[in-house]
C-alpha positions in Angstrom: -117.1 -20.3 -49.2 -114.2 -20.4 -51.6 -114.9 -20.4 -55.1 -113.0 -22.9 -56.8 -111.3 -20.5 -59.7 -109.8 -18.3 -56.7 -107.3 -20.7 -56.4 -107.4 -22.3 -59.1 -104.0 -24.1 -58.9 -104.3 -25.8 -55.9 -108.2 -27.2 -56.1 -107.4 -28.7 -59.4 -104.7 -30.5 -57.6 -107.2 -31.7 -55.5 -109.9 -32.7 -58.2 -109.2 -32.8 -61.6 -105.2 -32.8 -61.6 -103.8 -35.1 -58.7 -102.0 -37.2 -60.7 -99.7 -34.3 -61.4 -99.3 -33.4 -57.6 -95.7 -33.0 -55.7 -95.5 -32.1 -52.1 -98.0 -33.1 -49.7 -100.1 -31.3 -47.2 -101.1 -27.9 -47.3 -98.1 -27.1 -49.7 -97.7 -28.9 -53.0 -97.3 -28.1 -56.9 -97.7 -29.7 -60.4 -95.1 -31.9 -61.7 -92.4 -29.2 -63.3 -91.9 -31.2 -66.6 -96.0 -30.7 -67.0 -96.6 -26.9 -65.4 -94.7 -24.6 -63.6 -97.6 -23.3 -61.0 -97.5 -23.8 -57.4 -100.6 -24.7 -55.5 -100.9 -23.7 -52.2 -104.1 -24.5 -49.7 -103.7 -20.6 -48.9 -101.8 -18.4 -51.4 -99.9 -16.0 -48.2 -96.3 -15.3 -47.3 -95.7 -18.1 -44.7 -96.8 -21.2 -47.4 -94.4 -19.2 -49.9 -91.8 -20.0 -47.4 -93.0 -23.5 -46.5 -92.6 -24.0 -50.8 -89.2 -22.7 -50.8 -88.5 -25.1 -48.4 -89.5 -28.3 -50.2 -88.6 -27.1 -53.9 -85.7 -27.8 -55.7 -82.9 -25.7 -56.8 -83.7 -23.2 -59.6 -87.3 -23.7 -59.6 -89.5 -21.4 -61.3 -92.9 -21.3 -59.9 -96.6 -19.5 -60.8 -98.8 -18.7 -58.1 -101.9 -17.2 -58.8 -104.1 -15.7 -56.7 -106.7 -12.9 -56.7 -105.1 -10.7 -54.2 -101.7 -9.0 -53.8 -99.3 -11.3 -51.4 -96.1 -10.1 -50.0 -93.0 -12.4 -52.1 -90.7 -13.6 -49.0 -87.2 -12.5 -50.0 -85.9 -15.9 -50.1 -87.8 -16.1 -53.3 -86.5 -13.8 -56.5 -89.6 -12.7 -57.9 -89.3 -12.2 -61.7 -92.6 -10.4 -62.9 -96.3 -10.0 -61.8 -98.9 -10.6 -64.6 -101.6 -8.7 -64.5 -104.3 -11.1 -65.8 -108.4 -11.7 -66.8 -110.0 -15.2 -65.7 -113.0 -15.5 -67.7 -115.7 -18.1 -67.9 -117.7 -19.0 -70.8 -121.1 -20.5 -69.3 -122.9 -19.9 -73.1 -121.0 -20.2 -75.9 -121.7 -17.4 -78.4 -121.2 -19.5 -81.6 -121.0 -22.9 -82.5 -118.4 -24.7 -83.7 -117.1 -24.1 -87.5 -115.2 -27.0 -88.7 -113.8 -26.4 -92.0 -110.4 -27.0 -91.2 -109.4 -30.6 -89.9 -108.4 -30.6 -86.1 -105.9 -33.4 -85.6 -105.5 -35.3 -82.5 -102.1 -33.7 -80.7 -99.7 -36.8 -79.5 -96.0 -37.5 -78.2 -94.6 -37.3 -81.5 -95.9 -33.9 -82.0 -94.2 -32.8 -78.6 -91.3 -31.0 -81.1 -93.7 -29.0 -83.4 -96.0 -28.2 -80.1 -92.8 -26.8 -78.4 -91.9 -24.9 -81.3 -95.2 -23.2 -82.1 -95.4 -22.4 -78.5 -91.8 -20.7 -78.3 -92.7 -18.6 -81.7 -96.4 -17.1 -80.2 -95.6 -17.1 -76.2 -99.1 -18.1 -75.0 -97.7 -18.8 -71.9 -95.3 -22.0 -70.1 -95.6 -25.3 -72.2 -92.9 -27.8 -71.4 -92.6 -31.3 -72.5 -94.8 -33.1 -70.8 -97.2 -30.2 -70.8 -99.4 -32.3 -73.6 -100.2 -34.9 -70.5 -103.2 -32.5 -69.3 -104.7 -33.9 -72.6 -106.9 -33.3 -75.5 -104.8 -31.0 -77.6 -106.0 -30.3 -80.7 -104.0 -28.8 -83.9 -104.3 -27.3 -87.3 -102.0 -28.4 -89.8 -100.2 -26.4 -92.8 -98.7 -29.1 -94.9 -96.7 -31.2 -92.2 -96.0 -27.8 -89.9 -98.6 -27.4 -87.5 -100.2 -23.7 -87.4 -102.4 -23.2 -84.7 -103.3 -25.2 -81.6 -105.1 -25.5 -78.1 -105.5 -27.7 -75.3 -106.9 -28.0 -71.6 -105.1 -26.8 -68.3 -106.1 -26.9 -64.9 -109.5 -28.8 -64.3 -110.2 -27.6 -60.4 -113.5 -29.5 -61.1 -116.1 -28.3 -62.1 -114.1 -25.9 -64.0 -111.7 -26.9 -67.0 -109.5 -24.3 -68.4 -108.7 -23.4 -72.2 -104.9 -23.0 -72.4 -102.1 -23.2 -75.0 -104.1 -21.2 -78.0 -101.7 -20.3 -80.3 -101.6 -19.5 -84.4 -98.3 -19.2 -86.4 -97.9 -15.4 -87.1 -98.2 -16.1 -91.0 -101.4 -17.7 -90.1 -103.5 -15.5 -87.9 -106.7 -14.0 -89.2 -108.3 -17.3 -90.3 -110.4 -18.7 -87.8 -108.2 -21.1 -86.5 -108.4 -19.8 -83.2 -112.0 -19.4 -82.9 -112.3 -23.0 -84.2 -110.1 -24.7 -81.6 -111.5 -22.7 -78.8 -114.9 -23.3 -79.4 -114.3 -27.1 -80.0 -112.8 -27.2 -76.5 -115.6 -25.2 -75.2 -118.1 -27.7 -76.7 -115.8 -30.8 -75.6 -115.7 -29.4 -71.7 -119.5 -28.4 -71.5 -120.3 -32.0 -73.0 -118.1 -33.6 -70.3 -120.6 -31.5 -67.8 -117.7 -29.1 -67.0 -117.1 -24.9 -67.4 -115.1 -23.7 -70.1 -112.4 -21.2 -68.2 -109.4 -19.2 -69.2 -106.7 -16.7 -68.4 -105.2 -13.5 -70.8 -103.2 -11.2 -70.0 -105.0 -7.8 -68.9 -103.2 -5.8 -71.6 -103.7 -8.5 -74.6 -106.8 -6.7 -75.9 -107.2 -8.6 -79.5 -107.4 -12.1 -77.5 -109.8 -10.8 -75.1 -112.1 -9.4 -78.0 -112.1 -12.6 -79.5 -113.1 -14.8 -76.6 -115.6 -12.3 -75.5 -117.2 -12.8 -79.1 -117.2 -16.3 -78.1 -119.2 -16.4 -75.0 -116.4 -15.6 -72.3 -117.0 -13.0 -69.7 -114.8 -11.8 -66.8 -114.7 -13.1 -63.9 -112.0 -11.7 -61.9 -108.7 -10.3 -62.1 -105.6 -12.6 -61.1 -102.3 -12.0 -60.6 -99.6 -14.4 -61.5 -96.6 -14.0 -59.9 -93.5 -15.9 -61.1 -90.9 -16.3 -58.6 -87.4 -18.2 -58.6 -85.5 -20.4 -56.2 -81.9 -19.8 -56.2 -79.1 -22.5 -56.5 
């Protein structure tokens, strides 16, 4: 049987994310103002082609998948991130709050988008904040660090959007927010999961020092419908 984080894009679709879902069938992916990844029953060349079929002009789609898959060339493929999905069944730490973590709404959509530009932890779009419980930490009035939840192929939630200003780093703020979504998904009965780039070795330190462990390598490849 399947495990749910192999394809993790399309069981969330079917559990813990349907109210994001576009397409119908075997073939269908996340509302493109929320995420950019495509979920597919089966991540293979012929579904690539049935999703080039139904998608829109320019769009720019994630798949991810723990295997290598052959990109049709109707598709422009623009990279292939080599990633870790790691799983945090015991956290190693418990939660430190000295530093307020403020409840991330609409009106913070601006600061959220601009954080997320400056540190590139990977697609945020507008309507990115709907997955829910975003947390920040505020400098002043500029916010300085955040994180939030992803995909939720149940009974897995993932840890997504952690970010620090780069005159900020080194404080904590990371370990804080993760470890109060960790503590947030396990008390919801849910597992704490995330992706990080293969080669990003300082973020993979830190969220094996909080309880993560590998669990597979994944591949996201990001491919492009022309006009």
């Amino acid at each position: 049987m399947e495990h749910p984080l192999d394809n993790p894009a399309w069981n969330a679709l079917e559990t813990g994310n349907t109210r994001f879902a576009v397409g119908e069938g075997d073939i269908k992916y996340f509302h493109p103002e929320v995420s950019p990844f495509a979920a597919l029953k089966e991540n293979t060349t012929e579904n690539l082609k049935k999703l080039y079929e139904i998608a829109p002009a320019s769009s720019v789609f994630g798949v991810v998948t723990p295997v290598e898959l052959t990109i049709p060339e109707s598709w422009e493929l623009i990279t292939c991130l080599d990633c870790l999905q790691m799983v945090c069944e015991t956290p190693a730490r418990q939660v430190n709050l000295k530093n307020e973590l403020v409840i991330l709404t609409e009106e913070h959509v601006p600061a959220m988008l601009e954080l997320t530009g400056l540190t590139n932890p990977g697609p945020f779009a507008k309507r990115t904040i709907a997955y829910g419980h975003y947390r920040g930490i505020f400098d002043g009035e500029q916010l300085v660090a955040m994180c939030g939840q992803r995909m939720n192929p149940k009974p897995y939630a993932e840890v997504s959007a952690v970010c620090t200003h780069p005159d900020h780093v080194g404080k904590g703020y990371a370990a804080q927010l993760i470890l109060y979504q960790v503590d947030r998904i396990k008390a919801a009965g849910e597992i704490p999961f995330l992706h990080v780039l293969a080669t990003n070795e300082r973020a993979v330190k830190l969220y094996e020092s909080l309880g993560f462990k590998t669990r597979s390598r994944m591949l996201f490849y990001v491919v492009k419908k022309g006009v």
